[in-house]
C-alpha positions in Angstrom: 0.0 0.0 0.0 1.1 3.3 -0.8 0.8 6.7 0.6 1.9 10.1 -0.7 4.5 11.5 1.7 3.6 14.9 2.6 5.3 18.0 0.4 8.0 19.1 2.9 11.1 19.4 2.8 11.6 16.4 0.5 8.1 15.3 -1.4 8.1 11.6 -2.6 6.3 8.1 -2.5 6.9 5.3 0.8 5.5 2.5 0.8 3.8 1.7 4.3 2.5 -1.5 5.4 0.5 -2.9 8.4 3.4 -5.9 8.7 6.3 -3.2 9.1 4.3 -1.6 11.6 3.1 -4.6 13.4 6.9 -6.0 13.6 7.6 -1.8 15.1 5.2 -2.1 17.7 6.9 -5.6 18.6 9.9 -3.7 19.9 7.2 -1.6 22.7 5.9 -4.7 23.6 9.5 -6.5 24.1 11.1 -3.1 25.8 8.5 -2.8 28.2 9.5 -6.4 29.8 12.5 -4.2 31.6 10.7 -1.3 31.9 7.8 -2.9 34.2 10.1 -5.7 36.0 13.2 -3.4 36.7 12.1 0.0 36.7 8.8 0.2 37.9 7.4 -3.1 39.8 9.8 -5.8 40.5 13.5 -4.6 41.2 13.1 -1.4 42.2 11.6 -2.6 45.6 14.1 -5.4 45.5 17.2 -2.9 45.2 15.4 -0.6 48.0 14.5 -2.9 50.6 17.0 -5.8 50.2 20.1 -4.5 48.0 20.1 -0.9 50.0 18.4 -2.0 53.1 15.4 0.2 53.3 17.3 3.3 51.5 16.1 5.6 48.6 18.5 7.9 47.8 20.5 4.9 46.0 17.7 3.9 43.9 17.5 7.7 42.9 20.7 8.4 42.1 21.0 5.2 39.9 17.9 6.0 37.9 19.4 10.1 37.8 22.7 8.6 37.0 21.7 6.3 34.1 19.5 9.0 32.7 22.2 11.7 32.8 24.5 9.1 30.4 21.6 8.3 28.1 21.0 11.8 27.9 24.2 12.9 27.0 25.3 10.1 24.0 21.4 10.1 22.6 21.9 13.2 20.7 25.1 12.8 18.7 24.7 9.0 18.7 21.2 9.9 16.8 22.7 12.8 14.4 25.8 10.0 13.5 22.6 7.4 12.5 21.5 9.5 10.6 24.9 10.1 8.6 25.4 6.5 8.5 22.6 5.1 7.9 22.5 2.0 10.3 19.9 3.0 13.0 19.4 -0.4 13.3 22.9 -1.3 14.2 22.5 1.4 17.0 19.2 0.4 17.9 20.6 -3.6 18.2 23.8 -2.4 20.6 21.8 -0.5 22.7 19.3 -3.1 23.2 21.8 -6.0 23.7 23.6 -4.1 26.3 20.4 -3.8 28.2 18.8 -7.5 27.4 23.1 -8.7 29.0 22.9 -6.5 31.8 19.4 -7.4 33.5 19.6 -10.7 32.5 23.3 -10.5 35.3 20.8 -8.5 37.5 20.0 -12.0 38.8 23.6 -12.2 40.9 23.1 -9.1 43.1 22.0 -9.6 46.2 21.8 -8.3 49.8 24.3 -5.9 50.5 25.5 -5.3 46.6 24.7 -1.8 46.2 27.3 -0.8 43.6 27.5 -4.0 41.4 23.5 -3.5 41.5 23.5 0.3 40.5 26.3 -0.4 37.7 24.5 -3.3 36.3 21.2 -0.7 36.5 23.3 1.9 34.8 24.3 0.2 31.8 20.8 -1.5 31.7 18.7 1.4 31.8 21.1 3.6 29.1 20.7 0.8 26.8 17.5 0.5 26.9 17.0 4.3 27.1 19.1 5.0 24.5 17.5 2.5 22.4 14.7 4.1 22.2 16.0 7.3 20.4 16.5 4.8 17.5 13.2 3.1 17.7 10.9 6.3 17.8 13.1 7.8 14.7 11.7 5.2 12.5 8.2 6.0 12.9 7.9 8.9 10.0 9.5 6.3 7.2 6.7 3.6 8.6 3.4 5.7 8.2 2.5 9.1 6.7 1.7 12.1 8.7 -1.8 11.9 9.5 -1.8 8.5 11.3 1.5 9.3 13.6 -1.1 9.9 16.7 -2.8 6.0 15.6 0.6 4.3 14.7 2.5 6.1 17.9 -0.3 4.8 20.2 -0.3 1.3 18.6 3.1 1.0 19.5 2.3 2.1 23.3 -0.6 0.0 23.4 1.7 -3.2 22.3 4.0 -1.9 25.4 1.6 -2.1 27.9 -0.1 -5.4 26.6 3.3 -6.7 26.8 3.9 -4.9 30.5 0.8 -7.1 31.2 1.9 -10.5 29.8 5.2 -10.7 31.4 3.1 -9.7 35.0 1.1 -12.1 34.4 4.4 -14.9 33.8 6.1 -13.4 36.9 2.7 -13.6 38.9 2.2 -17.2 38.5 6.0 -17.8 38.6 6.4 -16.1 42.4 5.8 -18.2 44.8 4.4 -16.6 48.2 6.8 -13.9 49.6 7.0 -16.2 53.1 8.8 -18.7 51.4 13.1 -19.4 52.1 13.4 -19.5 47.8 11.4 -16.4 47.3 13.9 -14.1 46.5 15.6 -16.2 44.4 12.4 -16.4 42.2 12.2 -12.2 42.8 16.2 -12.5 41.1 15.1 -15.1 38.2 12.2 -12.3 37.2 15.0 -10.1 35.8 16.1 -13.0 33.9 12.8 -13.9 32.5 12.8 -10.3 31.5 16.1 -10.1 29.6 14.5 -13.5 27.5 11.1 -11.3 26.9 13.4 -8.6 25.5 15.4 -10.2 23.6 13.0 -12.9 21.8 9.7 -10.0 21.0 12.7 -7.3 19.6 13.8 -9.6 16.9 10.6 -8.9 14.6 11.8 -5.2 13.9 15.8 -6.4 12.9 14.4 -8.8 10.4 11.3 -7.2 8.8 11.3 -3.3 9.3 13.9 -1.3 6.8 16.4 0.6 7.5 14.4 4.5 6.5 16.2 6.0 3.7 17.3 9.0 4.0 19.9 10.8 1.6 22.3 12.1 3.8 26.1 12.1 3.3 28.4 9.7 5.1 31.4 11.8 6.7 34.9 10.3 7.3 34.6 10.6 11.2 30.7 9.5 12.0 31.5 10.4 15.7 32.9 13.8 14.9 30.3 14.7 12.6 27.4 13.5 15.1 28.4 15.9 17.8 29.3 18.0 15.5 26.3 18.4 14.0 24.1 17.9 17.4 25.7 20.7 18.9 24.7 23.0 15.5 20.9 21.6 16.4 21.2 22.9 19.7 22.4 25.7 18.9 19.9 26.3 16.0 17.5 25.3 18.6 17.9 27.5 22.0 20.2 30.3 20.8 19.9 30.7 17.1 15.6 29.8 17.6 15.1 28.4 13.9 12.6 26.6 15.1 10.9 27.9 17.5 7.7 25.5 18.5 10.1 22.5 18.8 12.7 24.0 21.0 9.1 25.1 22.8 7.9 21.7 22.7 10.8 20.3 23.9 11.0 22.6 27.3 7.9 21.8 28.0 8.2 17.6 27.1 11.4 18.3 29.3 9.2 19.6 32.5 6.2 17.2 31.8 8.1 14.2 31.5 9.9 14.4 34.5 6.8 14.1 36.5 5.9 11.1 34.5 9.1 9.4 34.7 9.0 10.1 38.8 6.0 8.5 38.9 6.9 5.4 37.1 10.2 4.7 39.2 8.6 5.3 42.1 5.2 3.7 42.2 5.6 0.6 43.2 7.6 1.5 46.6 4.8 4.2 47.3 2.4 1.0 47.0 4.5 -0.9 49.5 5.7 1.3 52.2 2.6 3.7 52.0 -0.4 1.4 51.4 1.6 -1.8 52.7 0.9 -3.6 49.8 2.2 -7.5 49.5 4.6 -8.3 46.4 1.7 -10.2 45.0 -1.1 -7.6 45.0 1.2 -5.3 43.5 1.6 -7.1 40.6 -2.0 -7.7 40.5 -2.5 -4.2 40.2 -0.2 -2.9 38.0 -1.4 -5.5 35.6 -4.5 -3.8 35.9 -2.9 -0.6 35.4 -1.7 -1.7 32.3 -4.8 -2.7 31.2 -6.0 1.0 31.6 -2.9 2.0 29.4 -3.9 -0.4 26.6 -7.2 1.4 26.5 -6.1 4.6 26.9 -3.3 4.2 24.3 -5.5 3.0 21.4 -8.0 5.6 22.2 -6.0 8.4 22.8 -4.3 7.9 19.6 -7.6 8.2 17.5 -7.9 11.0 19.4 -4.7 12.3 18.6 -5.1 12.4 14.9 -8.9 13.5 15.2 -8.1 16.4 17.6 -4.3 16.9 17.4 -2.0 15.9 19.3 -1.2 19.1 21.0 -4.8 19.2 23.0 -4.3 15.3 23.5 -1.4 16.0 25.8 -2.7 19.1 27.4 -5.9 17.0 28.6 -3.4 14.4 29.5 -1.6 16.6 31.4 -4.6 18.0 33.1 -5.3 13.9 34.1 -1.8 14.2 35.5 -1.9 17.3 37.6 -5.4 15.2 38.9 -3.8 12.2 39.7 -0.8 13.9 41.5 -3.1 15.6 44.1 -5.0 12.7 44.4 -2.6 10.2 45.4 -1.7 12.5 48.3 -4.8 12.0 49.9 -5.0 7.9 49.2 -6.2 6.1 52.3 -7.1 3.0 51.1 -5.9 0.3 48.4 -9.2 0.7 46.6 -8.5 4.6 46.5 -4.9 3.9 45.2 -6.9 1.6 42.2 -8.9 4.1 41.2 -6.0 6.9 41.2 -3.8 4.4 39.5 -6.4 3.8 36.4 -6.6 6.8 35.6 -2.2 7.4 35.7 -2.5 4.0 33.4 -5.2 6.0 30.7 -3.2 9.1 31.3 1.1 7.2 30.8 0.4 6.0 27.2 -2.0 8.4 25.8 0.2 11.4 27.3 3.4 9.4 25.8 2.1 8.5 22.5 0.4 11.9 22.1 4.2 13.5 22.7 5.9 11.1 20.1 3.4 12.1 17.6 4.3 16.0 18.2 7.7 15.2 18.0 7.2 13.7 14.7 4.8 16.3 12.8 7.5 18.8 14.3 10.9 17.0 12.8 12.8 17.7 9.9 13.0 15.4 7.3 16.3 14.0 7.1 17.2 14.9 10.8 14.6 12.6 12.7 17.5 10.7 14.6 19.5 13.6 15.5 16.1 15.9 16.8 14.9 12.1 18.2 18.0 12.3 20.1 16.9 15.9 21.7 13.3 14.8 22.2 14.3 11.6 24.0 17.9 12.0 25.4 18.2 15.8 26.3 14.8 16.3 27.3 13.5 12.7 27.5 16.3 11.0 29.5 17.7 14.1 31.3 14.7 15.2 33.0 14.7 12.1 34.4 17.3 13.5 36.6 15.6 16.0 38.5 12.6 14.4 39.5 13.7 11.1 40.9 16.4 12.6 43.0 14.3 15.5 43.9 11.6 12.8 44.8 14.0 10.3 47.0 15.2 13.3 49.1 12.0 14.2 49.9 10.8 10.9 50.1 13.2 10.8 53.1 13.1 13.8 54.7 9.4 14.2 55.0 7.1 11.6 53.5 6.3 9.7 50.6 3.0 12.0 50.3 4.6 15.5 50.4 6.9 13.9 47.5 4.2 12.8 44.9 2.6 16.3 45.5 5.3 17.9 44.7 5.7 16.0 41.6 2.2 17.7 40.2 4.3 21.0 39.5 6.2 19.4 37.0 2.6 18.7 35.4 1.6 22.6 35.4 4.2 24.6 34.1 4.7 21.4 31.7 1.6 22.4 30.5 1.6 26.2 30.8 4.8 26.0 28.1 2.9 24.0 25.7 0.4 26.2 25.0 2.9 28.5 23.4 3.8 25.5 20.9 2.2 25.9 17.2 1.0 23.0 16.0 2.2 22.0 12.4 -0.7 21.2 9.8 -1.4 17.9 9.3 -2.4 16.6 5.8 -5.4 14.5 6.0 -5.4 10.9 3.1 -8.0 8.9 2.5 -5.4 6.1 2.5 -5.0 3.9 5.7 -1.7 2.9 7.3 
């Protein structure tokens, strides 16, 4: 099937299929595997209360740490892809330094706090970084009217995979009293490296690498930070383009409060609600049934709306959901709160990667991916953890999460200054 490309910068015919995009949205639903066992649900609350005995500041820093690295290779890593050519090579050493690292998560144990932050590191920069690839190839798989549908595909295949590998861990714990428990908690991260690894082979073999007619300098390197640091420059001092250095403050702001949420979620369940490790897998694969529904939906109403109002209503959800968990009480509370954050992750997610990609240049998508998810993605991951731990431990868990809500306002006060580009509406389907 065929779709016009629109006339930008560079008019001309692609070829877009639903099998290239299926195999695309495999790589969300394998990703996710480490994204909902380490980050969010499993390890996290292992490292905390067993690895750092009951600590969060070294949970924080590892997750600020990590961030700060992806952040600062994403950009001229993305800029030399795009002069070479081989995303997918990037894409593939990124990933396989996550999939090898949290699949040796399995050996820390009690008392290894910095072989458990280092193997976290390198994890959580692969898979961070990997992800500047991946997103970069969503322009050359669908045309620009169904970004906000394809983008929320991909998010809805991340959360149904969140939900499947729950759902194998769940059934594969046994309870939290018995002397092998922990070992089972330890062969979880393993189980997630296989997920990984097996559901991210779809997009190697059947998606293309996206053409693009750039020239291949001598040093690829050289030329990548080169070139990233004339895009930042063209961005925040020079202001060529003014609604994506915009955008990208405000994705910046927003997405920190996200991110906090996500990496700290599960410990608020357990030392706040005293949640047991089995009913907090129970409901986070609820939650990411929410974000299924909310992904699919939200991207329909991406391209129906656009997607800058998508992510202000999302955001408005957000800023909800912040003040709300503040006042939790009860579990049954925390499951209402928590399906609406699940509605809110992929839609608000999705909804930004579609911006992103109406807003790119053609023939820069890697490079201005790396800005959108290392500089502002990644590194405002920074902020909000750390500032969140400290808190966390010098008041309470509660005075941290409202805090978090701010990020959520002026995120969304700076995106109302963004102009939206027009999109081209085709009768043609993705």
């Amino acid at each position: 099937m065929t779709s016009p490309d629109p006339p930008t910068a560079n008019a001309q015919t692609r070829s877009y299929s639903r099998g290239k995009i299926f195999a695309w949205t495999l790589f969300d639903f394998a990703n996710t595997a480490f994204s909902v066992i380490i980050v969010t649900v499993i390890y996290s609350r292992y490292f905390t209360s067993q690895v750092a005995e009951g600590q969060h500041w070294p949970w924080g820093l590892a997750v600020s740490l990590s961030m700060i690295l992806a952040a600062a290779i994403a950009p001229p890593l993305g800029a030399a892809a795009d002069f070479s050519h081989r995303r997918k090579l990037f894409l593939s050493l990124f990933t396989l330094a996550s999939i090898v690292c949290t699949s040796l998560m399995f050996f820390v144990e009690p008392g290894m706090v910095l072989l458990g932050m280092l193997l976290f590191i390198i994890a959580n920069t692969g898979f961070e970084g990997g992800i500047v690839f991946y997103d970069s190839f969503l322009p050359s798989i669908t045309a620009r009217h169904t970004y906000g549908r394809v983008s929320g595909y991909g998010f809805a295949m991340g959360y149904l995979g969140a939900l499947a590998v729950l759902l194998i861990v769940m059934f594969m714990l046994p309870d939290s009293n018995q002397p092998d428990y922990f070992f089972y908690v330890r062969l979880s991260f393993v189980v997630a490296a296989v997920f990984f690894l097996v559901f991210s082979l779809p997009l190697f073999v059947w998606v293309p690498e996206p053409s693009t007619s750039a020239k291949r300098p001598a040093n690829l390197m050289r030329a990548g930070f080169q070139q990233a640091r004339r895009t930042l420059r063209a961005l925040f001092v020079e202001r060529k383009y003014p609604s994506i250095a915009r955008f990208l403050i405000a994705f910046f702001i927003y997405n920190d409060g996200i991110l906090t949420i996500i990496v700290f979620a599960a410990i608020f369940a357990e030392e706040v609600l005293h949640m047991s490790s089995s009913e907090i897998i129970v409901f986070f694969a609820v939650v990411q049934s929410s974000a299924i529904l909310g992904s699919f939906l939200f991207g329909f109403v991406a391209d129906k709306i656009g997607p800058k109002k998508t992510i202000s209503i999302t955001l408005v959800i957000w800023l909800a959901i912040s003040i709300a968990a503040y006042f939790v009480t009860t579990v049954a509370m925390f499951y209402v709160v928590a399906m609406g954050a699940g509605a809110a992750i992929g839609s608000s997610q999705s909804a930004s990667r579609s911006m992103m990609a109406l807003l790119t240049p053609k023939e820069q998508e890697a490079e201005f991916f790396g800005f959108y998810d290392g500089l502002c993605g990644k590194a405002s991951a920074v902020v909000g953890p750390a500032l969140y731990s400290i808190l966390a431990d010098l008041t309470n868990q509660r005075i941290a999460i409202l805090f978090v809500g701010l990020f959520f306002l002026v995120g969304l006060i700076i995106l109302q200054g963004v102009v939206e580009p027009e999109r081209k509406h085709l009768s043609s389907q993705p």
